[in-house]
KEBA-365804 format. One record per residue: x, y, z of N, C-alpha, C in turn; chain; residue in one letter. Coordinates in steps of 0.2 Angstrom, whole numbers, always signed. Layout:
<vexbas>
<vexba <X; Y; Z>; <X; Y; Z>; <X; Y; Z>; "A"; "a">
...
</vexbas>
This chain:
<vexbas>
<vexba <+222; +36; +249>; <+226; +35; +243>; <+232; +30; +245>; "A"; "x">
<vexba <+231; +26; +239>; <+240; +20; +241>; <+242; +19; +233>; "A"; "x">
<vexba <+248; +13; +236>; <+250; +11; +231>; <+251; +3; +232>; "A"; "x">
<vexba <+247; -1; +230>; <+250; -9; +231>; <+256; -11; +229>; "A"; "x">
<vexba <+258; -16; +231>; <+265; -19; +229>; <+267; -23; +222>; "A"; "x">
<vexba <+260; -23; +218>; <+260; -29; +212>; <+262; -24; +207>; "A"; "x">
<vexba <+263; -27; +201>; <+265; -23; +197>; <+260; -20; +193>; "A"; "x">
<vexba <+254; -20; +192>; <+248; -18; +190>; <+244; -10; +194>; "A"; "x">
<vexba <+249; -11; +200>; <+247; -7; +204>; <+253; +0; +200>; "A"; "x">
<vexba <+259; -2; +201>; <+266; +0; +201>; <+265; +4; +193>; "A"; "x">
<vexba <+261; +0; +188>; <+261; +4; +180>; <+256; +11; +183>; "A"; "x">
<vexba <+249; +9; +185>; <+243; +15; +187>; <+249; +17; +187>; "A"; "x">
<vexba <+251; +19; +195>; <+254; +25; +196>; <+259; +29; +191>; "A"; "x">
<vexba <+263; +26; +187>; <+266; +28; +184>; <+263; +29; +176>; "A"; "x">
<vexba <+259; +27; +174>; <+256; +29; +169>; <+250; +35; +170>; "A"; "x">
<vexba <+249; +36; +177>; <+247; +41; +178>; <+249; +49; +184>; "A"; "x">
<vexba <+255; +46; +182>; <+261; +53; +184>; <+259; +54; +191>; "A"; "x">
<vexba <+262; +50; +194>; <+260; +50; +202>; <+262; +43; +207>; "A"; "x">
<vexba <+261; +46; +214>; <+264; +39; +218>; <+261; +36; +221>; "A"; "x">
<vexba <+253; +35; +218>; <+246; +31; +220>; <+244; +29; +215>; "A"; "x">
<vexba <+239; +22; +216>; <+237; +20; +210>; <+230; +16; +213>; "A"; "x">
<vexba <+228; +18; +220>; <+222; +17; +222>; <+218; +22; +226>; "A"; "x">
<vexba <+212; +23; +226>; <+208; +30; +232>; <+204; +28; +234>; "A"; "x">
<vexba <+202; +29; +241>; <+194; +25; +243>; <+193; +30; +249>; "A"; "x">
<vexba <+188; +29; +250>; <+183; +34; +253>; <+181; +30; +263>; "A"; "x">
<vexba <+185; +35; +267>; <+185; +32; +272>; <+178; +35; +277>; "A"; "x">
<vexba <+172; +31; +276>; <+169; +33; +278>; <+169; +34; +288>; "A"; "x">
<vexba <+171; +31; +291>; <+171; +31; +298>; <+178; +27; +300>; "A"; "x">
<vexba <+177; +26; +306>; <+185; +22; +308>; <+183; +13; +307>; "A"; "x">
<vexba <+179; +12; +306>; <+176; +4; +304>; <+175; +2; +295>; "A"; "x">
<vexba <+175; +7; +293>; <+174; +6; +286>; <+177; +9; +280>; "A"; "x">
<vexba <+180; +7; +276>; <+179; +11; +271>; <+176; +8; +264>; "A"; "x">
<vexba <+174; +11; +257>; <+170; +13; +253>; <+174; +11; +246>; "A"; "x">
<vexba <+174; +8; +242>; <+181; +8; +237>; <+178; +3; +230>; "A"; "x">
<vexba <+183; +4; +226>; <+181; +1; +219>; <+188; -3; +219>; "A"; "x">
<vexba <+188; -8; +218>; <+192; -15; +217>; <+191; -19; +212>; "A"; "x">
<vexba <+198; -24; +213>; <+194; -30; +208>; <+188; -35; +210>; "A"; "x">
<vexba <+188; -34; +218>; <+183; -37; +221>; <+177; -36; +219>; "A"; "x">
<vexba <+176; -30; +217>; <+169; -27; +216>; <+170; -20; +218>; "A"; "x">
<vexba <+164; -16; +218>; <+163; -9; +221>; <+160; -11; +229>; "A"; "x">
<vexba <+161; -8; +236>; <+158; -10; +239>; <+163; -8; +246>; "A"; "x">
<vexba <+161; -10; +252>; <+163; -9; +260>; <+167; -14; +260>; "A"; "x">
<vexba <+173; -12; +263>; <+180; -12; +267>; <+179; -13; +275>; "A"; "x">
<vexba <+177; -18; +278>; <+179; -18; +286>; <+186; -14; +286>; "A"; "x">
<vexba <+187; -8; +289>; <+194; -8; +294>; <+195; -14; +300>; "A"; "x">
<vexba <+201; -16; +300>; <+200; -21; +307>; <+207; -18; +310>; "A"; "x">
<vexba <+207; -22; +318>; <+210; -18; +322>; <+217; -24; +323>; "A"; "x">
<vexba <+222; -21; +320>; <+227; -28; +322>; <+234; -26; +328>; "A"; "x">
<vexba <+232; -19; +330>; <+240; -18; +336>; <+235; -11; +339>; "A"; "x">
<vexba <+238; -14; +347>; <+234; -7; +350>; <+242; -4; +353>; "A"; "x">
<vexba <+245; +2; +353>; <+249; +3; +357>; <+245; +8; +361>; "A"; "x">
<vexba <+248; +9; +367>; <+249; +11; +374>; <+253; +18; +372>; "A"; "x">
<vexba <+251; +23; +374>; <+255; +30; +373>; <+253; +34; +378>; "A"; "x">
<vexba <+257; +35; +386>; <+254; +35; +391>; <+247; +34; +394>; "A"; "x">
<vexba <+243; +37; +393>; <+236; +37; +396>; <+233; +35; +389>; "A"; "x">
<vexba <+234; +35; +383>; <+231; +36; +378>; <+231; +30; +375>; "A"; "x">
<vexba <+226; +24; +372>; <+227; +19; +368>; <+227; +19; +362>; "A"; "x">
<vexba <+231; +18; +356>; <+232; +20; +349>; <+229; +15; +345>; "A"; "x">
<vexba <+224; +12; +341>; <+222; +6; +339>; <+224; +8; +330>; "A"; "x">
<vexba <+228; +3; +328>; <+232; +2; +322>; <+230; -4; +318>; "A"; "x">
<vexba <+228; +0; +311>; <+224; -5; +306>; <+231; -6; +299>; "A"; "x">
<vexba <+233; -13; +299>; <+237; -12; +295>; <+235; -13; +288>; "A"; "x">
<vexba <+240; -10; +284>; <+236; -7; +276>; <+241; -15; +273>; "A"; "x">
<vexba <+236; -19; +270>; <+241; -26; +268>; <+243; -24; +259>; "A"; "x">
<vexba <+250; -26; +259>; <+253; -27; +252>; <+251; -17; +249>; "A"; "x">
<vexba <+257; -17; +251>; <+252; -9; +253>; <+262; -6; +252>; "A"; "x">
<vexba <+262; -1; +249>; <+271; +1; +247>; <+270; +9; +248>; "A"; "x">
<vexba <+267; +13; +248>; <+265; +20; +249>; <+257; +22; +250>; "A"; "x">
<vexba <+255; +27; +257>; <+248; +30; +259>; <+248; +37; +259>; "A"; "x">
<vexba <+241; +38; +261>; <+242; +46; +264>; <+234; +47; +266>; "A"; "x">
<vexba <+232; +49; +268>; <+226; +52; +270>; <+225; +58; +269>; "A"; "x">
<vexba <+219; +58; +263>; <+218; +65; +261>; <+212; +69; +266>; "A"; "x">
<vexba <+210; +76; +267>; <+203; +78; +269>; <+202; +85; +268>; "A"; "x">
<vexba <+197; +88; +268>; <+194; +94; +266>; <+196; +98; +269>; "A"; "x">
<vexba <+200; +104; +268>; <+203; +108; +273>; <+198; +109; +280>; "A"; "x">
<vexba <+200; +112; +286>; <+193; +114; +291>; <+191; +110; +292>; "A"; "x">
<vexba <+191; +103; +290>; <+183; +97; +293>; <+186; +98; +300>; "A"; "x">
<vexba <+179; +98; +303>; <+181; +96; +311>; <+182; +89; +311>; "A"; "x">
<vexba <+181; +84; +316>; <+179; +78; +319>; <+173; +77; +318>; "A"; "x">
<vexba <+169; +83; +322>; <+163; +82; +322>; <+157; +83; +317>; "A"; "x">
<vexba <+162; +87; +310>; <+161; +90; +306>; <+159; +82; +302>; "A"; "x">
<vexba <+163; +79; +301>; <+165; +72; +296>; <+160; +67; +301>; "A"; "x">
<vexba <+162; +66; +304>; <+155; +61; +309>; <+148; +62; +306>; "A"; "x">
<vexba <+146; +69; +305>; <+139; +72; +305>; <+140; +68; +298>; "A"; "x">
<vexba <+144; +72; +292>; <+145; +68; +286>; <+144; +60; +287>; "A"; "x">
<vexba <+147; +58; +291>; <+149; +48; +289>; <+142; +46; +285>; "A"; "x">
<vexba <+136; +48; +290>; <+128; +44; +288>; <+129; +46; +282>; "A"; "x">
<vexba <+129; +53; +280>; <+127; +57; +272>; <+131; +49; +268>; "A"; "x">
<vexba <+138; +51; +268>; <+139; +46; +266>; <+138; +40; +264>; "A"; "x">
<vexba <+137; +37; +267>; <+135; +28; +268>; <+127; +27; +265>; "A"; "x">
<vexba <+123; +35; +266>; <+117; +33; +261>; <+121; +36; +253>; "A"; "x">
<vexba <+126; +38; +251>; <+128; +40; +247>; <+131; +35; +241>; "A"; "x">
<vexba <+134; +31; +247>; <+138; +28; +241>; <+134; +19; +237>; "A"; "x">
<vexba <+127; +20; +243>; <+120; +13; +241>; <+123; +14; +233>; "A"; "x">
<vexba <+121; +17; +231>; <+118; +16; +224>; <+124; +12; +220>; "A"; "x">
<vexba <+128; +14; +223>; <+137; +13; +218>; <+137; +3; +221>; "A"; "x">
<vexba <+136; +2; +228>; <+136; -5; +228>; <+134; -10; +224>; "A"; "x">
<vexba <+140; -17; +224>; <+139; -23; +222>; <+138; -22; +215>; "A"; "x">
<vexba <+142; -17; +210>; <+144; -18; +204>; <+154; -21; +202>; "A"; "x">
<vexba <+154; -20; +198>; <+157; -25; +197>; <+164; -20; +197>; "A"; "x">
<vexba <+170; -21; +195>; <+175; -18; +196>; <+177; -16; +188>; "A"; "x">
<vexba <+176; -9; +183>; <+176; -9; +174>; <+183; -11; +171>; "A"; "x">
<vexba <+181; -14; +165>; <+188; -14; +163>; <+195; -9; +161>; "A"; "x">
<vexba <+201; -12; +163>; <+207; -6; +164>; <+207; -2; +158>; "A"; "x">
<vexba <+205; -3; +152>; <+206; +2; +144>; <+202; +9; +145>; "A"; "x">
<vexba <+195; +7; +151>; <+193; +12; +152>; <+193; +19; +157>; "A"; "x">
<vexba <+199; +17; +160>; <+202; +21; +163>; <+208; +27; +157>; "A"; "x">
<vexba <+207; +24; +153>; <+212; +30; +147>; <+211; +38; +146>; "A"; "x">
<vexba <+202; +38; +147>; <+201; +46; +148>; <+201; +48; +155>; "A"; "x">
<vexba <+204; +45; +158>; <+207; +48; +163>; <+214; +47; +166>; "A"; "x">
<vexba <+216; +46; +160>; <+225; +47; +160>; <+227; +54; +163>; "A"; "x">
<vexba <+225; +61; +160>; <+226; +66; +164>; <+231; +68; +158>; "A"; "x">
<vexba <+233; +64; +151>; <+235; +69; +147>; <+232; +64; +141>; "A"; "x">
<vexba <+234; +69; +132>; <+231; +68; +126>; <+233; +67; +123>; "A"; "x">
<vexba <+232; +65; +117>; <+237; +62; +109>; <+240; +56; +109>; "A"; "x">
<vexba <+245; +56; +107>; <+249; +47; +109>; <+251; +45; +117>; "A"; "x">
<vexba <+251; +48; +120>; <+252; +48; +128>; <+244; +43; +129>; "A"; "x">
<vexba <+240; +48; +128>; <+235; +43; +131>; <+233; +39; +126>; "A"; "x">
<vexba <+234; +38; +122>; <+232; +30; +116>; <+238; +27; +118>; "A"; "x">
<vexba <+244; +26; +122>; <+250; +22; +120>; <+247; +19; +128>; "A"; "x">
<vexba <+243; +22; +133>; <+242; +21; +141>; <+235; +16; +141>; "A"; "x">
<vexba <+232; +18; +135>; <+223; +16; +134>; <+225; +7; +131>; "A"; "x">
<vexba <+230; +9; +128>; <+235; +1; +124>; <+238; -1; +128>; "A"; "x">
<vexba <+238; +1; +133>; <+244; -5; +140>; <+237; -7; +143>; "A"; "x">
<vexba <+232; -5; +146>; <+230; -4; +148>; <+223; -11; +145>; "A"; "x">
<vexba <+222; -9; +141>; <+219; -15; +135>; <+224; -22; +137>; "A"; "x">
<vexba <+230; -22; +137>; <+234; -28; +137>; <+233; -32; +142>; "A"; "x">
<vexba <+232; -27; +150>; <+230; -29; +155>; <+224; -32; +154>; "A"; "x">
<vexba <+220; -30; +154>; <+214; -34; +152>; <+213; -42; +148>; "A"; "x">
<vexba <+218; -40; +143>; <+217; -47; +142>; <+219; -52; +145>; "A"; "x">
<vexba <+223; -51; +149>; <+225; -58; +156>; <+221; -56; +161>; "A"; "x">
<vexba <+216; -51; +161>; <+209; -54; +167>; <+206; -59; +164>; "A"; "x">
<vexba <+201; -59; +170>; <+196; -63; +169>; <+189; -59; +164>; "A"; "x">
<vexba <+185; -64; +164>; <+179; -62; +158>; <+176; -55; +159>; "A"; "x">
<vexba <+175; -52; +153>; <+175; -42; +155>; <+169; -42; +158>; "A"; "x">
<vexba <+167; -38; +163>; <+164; -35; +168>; <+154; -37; +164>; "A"; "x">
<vexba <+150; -40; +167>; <+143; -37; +166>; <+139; -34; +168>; "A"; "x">
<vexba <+140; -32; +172>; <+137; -25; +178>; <+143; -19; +181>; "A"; "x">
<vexba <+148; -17; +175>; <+153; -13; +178>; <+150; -7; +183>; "A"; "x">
<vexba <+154; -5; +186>; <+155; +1; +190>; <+159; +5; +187>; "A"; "x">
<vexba <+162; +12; +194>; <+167; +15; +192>; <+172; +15; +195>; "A"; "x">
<vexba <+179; +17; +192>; <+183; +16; +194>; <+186; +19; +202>; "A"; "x">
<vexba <+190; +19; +205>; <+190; +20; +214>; <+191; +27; +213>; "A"; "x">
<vexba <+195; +30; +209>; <+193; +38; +208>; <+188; +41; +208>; "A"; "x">
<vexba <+187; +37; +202>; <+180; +40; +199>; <+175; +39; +203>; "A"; "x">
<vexba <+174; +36; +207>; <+170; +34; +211>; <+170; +39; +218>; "A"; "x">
<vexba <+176; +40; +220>; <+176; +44; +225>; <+175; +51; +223>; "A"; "x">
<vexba <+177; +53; +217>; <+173; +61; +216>; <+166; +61; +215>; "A"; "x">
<vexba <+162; +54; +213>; <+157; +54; +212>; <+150; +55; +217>; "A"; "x">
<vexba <+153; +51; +223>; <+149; +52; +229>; <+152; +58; +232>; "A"; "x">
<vexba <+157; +62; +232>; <+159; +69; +234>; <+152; +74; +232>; "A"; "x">
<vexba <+154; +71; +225>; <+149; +76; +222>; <+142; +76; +223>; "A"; "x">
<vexba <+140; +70; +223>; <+134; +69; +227>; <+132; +73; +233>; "A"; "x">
<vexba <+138; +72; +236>; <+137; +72; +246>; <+134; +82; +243>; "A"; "x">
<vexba <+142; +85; +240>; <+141; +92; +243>; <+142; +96; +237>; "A"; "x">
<vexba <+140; +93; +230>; <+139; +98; +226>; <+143; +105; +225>; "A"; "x">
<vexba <+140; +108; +223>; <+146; +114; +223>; <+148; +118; +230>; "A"; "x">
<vexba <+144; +116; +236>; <+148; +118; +243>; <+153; +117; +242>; "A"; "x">
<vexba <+157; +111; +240>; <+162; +110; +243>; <+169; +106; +237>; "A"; "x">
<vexba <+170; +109; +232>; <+173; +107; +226>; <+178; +106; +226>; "A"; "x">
<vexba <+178; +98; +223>; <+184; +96; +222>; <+190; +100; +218>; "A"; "x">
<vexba <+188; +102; +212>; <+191; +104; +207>; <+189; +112; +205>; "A"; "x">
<vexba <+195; +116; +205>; <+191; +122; +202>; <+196; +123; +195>; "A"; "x">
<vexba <+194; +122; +191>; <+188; +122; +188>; <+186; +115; +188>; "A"; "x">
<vexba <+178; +113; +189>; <+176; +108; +189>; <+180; +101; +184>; "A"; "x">
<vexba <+179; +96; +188>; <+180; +91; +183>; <+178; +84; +183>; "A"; "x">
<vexba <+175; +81; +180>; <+170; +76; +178>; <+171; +72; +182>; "A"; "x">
<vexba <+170; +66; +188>; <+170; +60; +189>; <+175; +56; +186>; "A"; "x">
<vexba <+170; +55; +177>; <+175; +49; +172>; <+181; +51; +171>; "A"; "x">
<vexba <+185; +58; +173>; <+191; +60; +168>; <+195; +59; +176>; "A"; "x">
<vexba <+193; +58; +180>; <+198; +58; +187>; <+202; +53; +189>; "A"; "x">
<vexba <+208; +53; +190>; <+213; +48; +191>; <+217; +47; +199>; "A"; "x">
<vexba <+217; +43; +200>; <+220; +44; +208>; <+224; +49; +211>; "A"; "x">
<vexba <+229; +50; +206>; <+236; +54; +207>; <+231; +63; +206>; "A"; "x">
<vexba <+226; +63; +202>; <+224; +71; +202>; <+220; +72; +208>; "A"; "x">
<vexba <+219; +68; +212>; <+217; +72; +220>; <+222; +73; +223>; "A"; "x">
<vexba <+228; +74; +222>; <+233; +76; +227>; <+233; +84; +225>; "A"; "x">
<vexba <+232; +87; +221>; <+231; +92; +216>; <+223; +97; +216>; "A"; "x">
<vexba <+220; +89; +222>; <+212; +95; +223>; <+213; +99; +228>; "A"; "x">
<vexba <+206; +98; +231>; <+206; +102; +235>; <+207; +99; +241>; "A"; "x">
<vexba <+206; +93; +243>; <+209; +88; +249>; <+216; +92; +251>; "A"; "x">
<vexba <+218; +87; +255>; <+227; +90; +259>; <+226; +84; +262>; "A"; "x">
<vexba <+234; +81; +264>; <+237; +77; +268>; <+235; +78; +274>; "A"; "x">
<vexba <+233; +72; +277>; <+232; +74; +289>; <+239; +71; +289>; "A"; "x">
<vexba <+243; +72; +294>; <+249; +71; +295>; <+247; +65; +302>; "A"; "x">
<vexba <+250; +60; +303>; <+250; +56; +308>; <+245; +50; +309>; "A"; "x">
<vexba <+242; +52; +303>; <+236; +47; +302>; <+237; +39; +299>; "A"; "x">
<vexba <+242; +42; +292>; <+247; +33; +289>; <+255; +36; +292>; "A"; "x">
<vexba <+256; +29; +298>; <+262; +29; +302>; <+262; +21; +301>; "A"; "x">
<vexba <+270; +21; +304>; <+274; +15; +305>; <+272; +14; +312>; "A"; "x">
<vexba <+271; +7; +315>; <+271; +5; +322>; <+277; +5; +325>; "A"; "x">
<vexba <+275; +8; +332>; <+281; +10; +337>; <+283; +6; +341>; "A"; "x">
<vexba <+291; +4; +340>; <+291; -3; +342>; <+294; -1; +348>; "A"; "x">
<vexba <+294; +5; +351>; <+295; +6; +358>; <+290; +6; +364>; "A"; "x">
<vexba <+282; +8; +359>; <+277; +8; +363>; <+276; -1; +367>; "A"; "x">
<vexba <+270; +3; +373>; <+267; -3; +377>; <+262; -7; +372>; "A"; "x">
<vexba <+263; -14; +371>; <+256; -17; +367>; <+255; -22; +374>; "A"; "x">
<vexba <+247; -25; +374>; <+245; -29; +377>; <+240; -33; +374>; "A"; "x">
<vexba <+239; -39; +373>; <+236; -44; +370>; <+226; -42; +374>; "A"; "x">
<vexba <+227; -38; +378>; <+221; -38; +382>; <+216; -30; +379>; "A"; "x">
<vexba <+221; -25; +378>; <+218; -19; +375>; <+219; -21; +367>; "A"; "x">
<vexba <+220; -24; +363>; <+219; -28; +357>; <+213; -32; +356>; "A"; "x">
<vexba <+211; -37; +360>; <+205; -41; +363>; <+196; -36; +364>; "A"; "x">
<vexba <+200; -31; +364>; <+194; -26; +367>; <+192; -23; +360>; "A"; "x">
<vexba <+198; -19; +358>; <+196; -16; +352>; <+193; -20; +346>; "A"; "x">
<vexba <+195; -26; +346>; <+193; -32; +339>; <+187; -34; +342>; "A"; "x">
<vexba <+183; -33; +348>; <+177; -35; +349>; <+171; -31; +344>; "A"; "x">
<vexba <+175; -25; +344>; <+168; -22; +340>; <+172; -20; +333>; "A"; "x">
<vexba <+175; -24; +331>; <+178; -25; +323>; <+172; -26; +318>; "A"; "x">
<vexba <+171; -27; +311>; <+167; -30; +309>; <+169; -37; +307>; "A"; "x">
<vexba <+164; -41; +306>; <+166; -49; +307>; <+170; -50; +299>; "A"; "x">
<vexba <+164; -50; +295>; <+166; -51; +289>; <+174; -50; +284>; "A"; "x">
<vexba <+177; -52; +280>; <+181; -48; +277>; <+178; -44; +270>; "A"; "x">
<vexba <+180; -42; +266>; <+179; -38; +262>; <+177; -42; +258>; "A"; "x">
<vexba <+176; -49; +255>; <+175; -53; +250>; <+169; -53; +254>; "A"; "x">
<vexba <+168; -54; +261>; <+159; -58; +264>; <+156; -51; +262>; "A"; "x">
<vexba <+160; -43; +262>; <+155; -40; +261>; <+152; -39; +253>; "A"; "x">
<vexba <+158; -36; +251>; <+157; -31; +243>; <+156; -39; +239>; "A"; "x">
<vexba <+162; -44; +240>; <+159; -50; +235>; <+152; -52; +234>; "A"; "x">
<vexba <+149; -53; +242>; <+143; -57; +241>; <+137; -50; +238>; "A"; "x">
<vexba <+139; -44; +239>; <+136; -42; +236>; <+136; -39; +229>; "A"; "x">
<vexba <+142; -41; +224>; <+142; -41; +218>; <+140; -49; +215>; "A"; "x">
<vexba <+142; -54; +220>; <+135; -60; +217>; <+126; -59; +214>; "A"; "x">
<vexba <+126; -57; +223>; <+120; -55; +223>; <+115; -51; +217>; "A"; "x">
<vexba <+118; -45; +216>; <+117; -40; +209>; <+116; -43; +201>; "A"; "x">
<vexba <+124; -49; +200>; <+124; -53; +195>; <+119; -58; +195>; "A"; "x">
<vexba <+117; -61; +200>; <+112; -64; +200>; <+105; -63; +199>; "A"; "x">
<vexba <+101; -57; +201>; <+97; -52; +201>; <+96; -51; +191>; "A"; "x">
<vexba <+103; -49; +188>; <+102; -48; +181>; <+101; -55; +179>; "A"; "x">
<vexba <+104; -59; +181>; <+104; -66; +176>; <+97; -67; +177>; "A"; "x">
<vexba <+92; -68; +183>; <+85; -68; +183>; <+83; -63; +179>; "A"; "x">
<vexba <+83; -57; +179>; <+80; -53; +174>; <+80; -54; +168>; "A"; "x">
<vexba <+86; -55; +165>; <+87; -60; +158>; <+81; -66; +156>; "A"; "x">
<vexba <+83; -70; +160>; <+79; -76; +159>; <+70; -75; +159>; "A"; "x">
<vexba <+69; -68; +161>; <+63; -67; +163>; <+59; -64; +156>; "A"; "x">
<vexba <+64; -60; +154>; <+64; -55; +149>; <+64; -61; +142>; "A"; "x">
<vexba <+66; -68; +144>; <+64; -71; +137>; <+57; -76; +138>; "A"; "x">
<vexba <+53; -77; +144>; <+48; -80; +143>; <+43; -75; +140>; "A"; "x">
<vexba <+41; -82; +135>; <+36; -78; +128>; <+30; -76; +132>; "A"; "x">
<vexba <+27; -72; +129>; <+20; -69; +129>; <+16; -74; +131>; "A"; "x">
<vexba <+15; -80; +129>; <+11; -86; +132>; <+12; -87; +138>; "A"; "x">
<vexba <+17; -83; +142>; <+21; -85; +150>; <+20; -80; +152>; "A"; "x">
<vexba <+11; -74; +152>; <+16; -67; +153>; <+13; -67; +160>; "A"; "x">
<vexba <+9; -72; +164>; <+8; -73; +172>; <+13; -75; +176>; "A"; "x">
<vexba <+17; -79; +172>; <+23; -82; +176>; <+31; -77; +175>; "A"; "x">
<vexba <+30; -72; +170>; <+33; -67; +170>; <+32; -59; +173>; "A"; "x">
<vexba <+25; -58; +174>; <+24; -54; +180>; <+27; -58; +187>; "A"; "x">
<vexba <+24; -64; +189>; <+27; -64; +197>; <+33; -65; +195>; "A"; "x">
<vexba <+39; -67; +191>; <+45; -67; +191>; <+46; -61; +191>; "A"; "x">
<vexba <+45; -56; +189>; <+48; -50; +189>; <+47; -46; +197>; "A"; "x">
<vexba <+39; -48; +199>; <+37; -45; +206>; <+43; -48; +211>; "A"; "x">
<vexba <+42; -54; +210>; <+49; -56; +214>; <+58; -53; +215>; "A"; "x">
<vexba <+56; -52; +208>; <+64; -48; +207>; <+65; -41; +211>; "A"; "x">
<vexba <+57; -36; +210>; <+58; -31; +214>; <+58; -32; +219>; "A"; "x">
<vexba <+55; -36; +223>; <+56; -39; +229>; <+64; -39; +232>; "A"; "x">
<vexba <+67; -42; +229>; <+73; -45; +230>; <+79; -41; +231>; "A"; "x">
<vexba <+76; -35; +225>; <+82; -30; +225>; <+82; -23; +231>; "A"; "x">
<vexba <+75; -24; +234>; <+72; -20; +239>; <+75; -22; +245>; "A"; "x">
<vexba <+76; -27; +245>; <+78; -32; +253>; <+86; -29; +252>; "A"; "x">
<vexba <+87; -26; +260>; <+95; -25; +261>; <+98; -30; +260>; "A"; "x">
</vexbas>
């Protein structure tokens, strides 16, 4: 859970009664899983300070344009509990890849209140939109909504977010403080400027970094998908006297969307 520095970030949270305005799903210590304006899709974590804390190396990933955190998790998960989870996951959240990021009016039903409160938040929220860019053609969900949704996937009524249950589309960043999660204590920290750094145990840890940034990932795979529909499009208008060249255009496209 965060809170960015922008003022788009700064309305969320306070439009939604709370001191986050983003959620994303930390699949392992390399990854995390999120809805953005980039797209839906994988977050390299990267590794940018190792301190020294006697015997023990600390590797510190910093959170950028970032003004409040917290790391939420399911009461009891072990280490090796979440580990066992991480695969579950990462097959969990395929399907949710390389859509696109929805527009902000749609997050209204999941203001978390009714009546003029939420038609006055569903109207700010339209407003922004109209200074984006062009409205979404393959929308996704939004980074809440998203993260209850693979939750839900993963563990079903094992493991509930919300008692009494509550829908994916109605969830808002700020109402997972208020789930079932809880804070881990010493997970988001400030760098210690008294510990030992060494440019050499830094060197080690960024070798098995992911290369990419988040645009080489989740971007080129919200391309990809946009691209996939505009072929299908174009596919779907060759007339019936093209229905040969419309079959292998479409065998192609299954193709296409099969390939990792």
């Amino acid at each position: 859970m965060t809170r960015g520095t922008g003022k788009v970030s700064g309305a969320i949270a306070r439009i939604t009664s709370g001191p986050f305005s983003h959620a994303a799903l930390v699949l392992n210590t390399r990854w995390l899983f999120e809805s953005d304006d980039i797209g839906v899709g994988m977050s390299p974590i990267k590794t940018h300070r190792v301190e020294q804390h006697d015997l023990t190396a600390k590797p510190l990933s910093k959170l950028e344009d970032c003004d409040a955190a917290v790391l939420l998790r399911y009461p009891n998960s072990t280490v090796a509990h979440m580990d066992e989870s991480g695969q579950v996951f990462f097959n969990a959240v395929q399907p949710f890849d390389g859509f696109q990021y929805p527009e902000w009016w749609k997050l209204g039903g999941a203001i978390g209140a009714s009546g003029p409160v939420c038609d006055i938040a569903t109207w700010t929220l339209a407003v922004v939109d109209k200074f984006s860019d062009d409205p979404p053609i393959n929308p996704g969900p939004f980074c809440s909504q998203l993260v209850c949704a693979v939750w839900s996937d993963v563990f079903g009524d094992r493991l509930p977010l919300f008692t009494p249950p509550v829908a994916p589309e109605e969830v808002n960043p700020n109402m997972l403080l208020d789930s079932a999660l809880r804070p881990v204590d010493g997970l988001v920290c400030h760098a210690d400027p008294s510990a030992d750094v060494t440019l050499e145990a830094l060197e080690q840890f960024q070798k098995h970094d992911p290369r990419p940034d988040r645009r080489g990932y989740t971007g080129v795979s919200v391309d990809r998908k946009l691209s996939i529909l505009e072929m299908q499009a174009a596919a779907a208008k060759i007339g019936a006297e093209n229905l040969q060249l419309r079959h292998l255009i479409n065998l192609w496209l299954t193709r296409l969307e099969e390939t990792p």
